[in-house]
N, C-alpha and C positions, 0 to 999 in steps of 0.2 A: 254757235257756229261762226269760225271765222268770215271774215269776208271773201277772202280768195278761195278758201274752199266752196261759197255758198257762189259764187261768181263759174267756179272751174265747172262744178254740177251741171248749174243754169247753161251754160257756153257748152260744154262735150257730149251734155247729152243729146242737145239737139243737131248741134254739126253731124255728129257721129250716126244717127236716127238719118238725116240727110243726105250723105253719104252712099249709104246703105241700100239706096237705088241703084249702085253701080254694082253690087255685089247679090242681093238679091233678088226672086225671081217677085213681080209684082203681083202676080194673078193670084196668091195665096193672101191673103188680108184676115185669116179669121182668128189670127193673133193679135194683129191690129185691134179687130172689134172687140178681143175682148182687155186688152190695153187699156181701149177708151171707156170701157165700162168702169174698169177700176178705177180710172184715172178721175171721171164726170162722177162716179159716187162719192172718189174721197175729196175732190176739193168741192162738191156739197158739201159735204159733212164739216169740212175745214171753215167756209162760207159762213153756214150759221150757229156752230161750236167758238168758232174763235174771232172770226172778224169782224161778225154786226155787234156783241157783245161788247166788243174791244172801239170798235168806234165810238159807238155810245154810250161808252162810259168815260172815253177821254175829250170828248167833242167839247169844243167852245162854240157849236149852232145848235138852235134850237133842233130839238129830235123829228118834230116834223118837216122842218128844213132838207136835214139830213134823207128820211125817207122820200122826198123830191128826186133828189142827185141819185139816189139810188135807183130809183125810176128813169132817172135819166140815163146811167147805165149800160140798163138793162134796152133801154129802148138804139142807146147810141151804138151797141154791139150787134142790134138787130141790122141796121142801115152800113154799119160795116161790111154783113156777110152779105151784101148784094155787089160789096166788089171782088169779097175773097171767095164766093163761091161755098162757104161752108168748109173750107181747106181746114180752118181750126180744130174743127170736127174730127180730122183725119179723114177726108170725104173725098176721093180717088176718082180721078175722071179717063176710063179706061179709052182711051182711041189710039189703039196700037197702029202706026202706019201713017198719023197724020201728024203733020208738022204745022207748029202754030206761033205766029208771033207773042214775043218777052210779053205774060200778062205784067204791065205796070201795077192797076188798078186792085190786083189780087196779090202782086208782091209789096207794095205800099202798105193796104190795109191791113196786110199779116204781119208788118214789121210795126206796127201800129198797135196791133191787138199785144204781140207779143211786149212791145214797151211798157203799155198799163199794165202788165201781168206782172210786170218785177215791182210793181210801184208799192203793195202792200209790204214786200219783205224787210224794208226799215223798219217797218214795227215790231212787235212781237212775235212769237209763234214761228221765225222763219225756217225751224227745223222743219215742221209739220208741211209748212206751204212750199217750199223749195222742193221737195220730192214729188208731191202734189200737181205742181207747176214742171216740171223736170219729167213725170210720167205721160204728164198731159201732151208736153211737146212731142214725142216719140211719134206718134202717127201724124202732128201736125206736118212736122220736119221731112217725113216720110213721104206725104202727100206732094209737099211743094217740090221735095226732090222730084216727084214722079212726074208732075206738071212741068217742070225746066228740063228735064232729060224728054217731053213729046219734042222741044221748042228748035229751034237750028241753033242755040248754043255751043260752045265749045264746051266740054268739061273745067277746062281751066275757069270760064265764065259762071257755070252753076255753082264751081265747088264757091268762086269768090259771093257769091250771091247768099248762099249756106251760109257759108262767113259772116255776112252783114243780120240774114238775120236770126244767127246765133248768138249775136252781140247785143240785138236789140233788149230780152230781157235782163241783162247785166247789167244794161245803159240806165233801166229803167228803175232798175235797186238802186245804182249810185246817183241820179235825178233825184229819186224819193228820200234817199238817204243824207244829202244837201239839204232837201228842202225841210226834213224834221227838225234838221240842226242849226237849222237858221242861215245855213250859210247861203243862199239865196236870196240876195234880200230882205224882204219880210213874209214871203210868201207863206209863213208857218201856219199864220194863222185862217190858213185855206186848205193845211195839211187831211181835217175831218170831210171838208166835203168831196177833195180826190179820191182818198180813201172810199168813198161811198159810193162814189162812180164806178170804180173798178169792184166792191160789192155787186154793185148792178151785172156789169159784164161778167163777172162771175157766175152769177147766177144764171144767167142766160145761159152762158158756153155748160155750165155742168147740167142745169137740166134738159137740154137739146140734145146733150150726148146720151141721156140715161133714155130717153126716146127713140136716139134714131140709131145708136148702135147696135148691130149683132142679128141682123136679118130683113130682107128684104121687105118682108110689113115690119114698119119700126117701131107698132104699139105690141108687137109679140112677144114677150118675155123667154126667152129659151134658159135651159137651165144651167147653161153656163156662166149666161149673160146674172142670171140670178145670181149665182154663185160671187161673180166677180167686182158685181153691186155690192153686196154682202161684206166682203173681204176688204172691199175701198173704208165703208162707213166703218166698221167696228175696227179696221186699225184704225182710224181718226178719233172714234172712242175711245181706244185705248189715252191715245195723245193727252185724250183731253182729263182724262182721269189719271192719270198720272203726276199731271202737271196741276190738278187741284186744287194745290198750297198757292199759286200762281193769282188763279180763279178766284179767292178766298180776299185776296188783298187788292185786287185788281182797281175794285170800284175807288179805291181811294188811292190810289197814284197821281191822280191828277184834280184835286176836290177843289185844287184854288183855283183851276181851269173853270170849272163850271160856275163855281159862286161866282166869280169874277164877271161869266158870261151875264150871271143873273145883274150883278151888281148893276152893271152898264144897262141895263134895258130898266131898272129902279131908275137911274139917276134919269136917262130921257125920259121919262115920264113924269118925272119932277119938273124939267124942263120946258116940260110941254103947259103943264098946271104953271 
């Protein structure tokens, strides 16, 4: 996938999902829920088919290392949703009639969230995770629109706001896409433990949504919600079964990566003796 088309995706689908407050009626959401079921199943399924796999097979840090960042995360997207309110979620704060000042603190951490979300697509797999990421934002984009249309904004102010953080996961492919290529400094060799991080928040945002989506008790399974669980994972199977020959070669794309890593932790230890 090109880049201007994996950028256009990323960028139209969520302006256009944002947007979409001005034309739609809000009170109806249970297309939403079941959006985010599909959306929290398949980038599971994306998470540990292609990403942790893919990490740790090209990582220059130890694998326990790596499992740290990923913890971290998962813990550093918990401490986010206490600014964005769970908007990630697509999580709709109905107060029709009441007008409320610009959340900073909730548009901050969502252009936040949304930046780590483009950071994996440098690497591999970006078919699979761009849709993934591009289904996910739909109710996000949704949400926030419906949050800045409570606000005393202008239209002209929400749609440029849309804009900004339409742009954030685009910003955050061509960041990660610098940094794999070296052209940032030297920062490459930190490229496995970013990746790990946004592993983490990944993992948080998809399984919170397979939780709290699609009914008022959000441990209730309804059978749509089943259905669209279902539908997320096994196209992400499909993905990953198809791509096999991919899979098959993978561990050894980067073997000087790793010896190398080993080498250097040999040599200090010689150093040390």
């Amino acid at each position: 996938m090109s880049a201007i088309i994996l950028v256009s995706i990323l960028f139209f689908s969520a302006l256009a999902s944002g947007l979409a407050v001005f034309f739609v009626k809000r009170n109806n959401t249970n297309l939403l829920k079941l959006i985010l079921s599909f959306s929290g199943a398949y980038l599971f399924a994306i998470t540990v088919l292609h990403l942790i796999p893919h990490v740790y097979q090209t990582r220059t840090t130890d694998a326990e290392i790596l499992g740290i960042y990923v913890l971290g995360g998962f813990l550093f997207q918990l401490i986010l949703e206490q600014f964005s309110q769970g908007i990630e979620h697509g999580h709709l704060h109905h107060e029709e009639g009441h007008h409320h000042a610009f959340p900073m603190g909730i548009m901050i951490s969502l252009c936040l969230h949304a930046f780590l979300e483009g950071m994996p697509l440098a690497a591999t797999h970006q078919t699979e995770l761009v849709f993934g990421i591009a289904i996910h934002h739909i109710p996000a984009a949704f949400a926030l629109g419906s949050l800045l249309i409570s606000t005393h904004l202008s239209k002209r102010s929400i749609t440029t706001l849309l804009i900004i953080f339409a742009a954030m996961t685009p910003l955050g492919f061509s960041f990660s896409k610098a940094i794999s290529t070296g052209e940032i400094g030297n920062i490459q060799q930190y490229f496995d433990k970013i990746m790990a991080v946004v592993i983490g928040i990944f993992l948080h945002i998809s399984t919170t949504i397979l939780f709290e989506s699609g009914s008022a008790d959000h441990h209730k399974f309804n059978k749509k919600k089943m259905i669209a669980v279902f539908v997320g994972v096994a196209i992400a199977l499909m993905n990953f079964l198809f791509d096999g020959h991919d899979h098959s070669h993978s561990s050894s794309d980067h073997p000087q990566e790793i010896n190398h890593d080993h080498d250097h932790s040999h040599d200090h230890d010689d150093h040390h003796h």
